[in-house]
N, C-alpha and C positions, 0 to 999 in steps of 0.2 A: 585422495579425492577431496574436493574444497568443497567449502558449501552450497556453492551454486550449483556444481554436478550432484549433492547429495539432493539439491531440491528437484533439481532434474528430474534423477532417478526415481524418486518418491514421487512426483507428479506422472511419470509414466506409468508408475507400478496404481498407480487408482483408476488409470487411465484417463487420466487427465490429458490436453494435448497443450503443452506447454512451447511457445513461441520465445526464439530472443529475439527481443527489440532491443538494438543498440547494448549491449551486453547487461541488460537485463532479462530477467524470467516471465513472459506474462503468459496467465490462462484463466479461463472463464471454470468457475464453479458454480453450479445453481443458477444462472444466467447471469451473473455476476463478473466483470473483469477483474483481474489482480495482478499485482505486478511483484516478484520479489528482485529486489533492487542489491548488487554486492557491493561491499566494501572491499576495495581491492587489496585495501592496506591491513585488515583487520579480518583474518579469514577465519573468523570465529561469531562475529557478528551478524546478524539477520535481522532484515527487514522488510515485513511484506505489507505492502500497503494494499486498500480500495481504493481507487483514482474516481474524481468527476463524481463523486456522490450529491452533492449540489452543488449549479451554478450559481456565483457571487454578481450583485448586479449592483449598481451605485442604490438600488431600492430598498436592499436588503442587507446592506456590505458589515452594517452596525449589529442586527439580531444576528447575524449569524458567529463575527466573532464574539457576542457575548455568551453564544449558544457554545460555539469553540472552546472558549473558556472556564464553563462550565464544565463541561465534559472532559478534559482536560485535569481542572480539579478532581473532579470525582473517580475518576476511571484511571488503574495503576497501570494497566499492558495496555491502555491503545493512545495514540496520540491524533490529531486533529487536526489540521493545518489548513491555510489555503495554498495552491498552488495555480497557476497562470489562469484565475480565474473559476475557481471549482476548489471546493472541498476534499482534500484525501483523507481518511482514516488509517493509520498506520500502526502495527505491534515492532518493537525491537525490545 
């Protein structure tokens, strides 16, 4: 079993109702979406992000990747990124 079927499984077994999109994992916890994302080359690897935590706007684009940055520094498991416009939060 590889580790998307292992999150599968785990997400079923909480009862979670886990969707693939495009050969990713997504499900809502807490009213929360999530996506975990495989590496197809590296089946050992895991990464499950928050997607769309906040939108980046030409008004904000500066505080936010400083805020990114920051947190990024300070915090060892999660990473921070923008993605097409919106913030994800991510552990690998």
């Amino acid at each position: 079993m590889n580790t998307k079927e292992k999150v599968w499984h785990e997400l079923q077994k909480l009862g979670l109702m886990p969707e693939d999109i495009e050969g990713s994992i997504k499900f809502t916890y807490q009213m929360l979406d999530y996506v975990y994302i495989q590496d197809r080359e590296d089946e050992e690897f895991f990464a499950m992000y928050l997607p769309n935590v906040l939108e980046v706007t030409e008004e904000n684009e500066l505080e936010v990747l400083r805020s990114i940055n920051e947190c990024n520094n300070s915090l060892k498991a999660a990473k921070l990124c923008v993605n097409d416009g919106q913030v994800w939060i991510g552990i690998e």
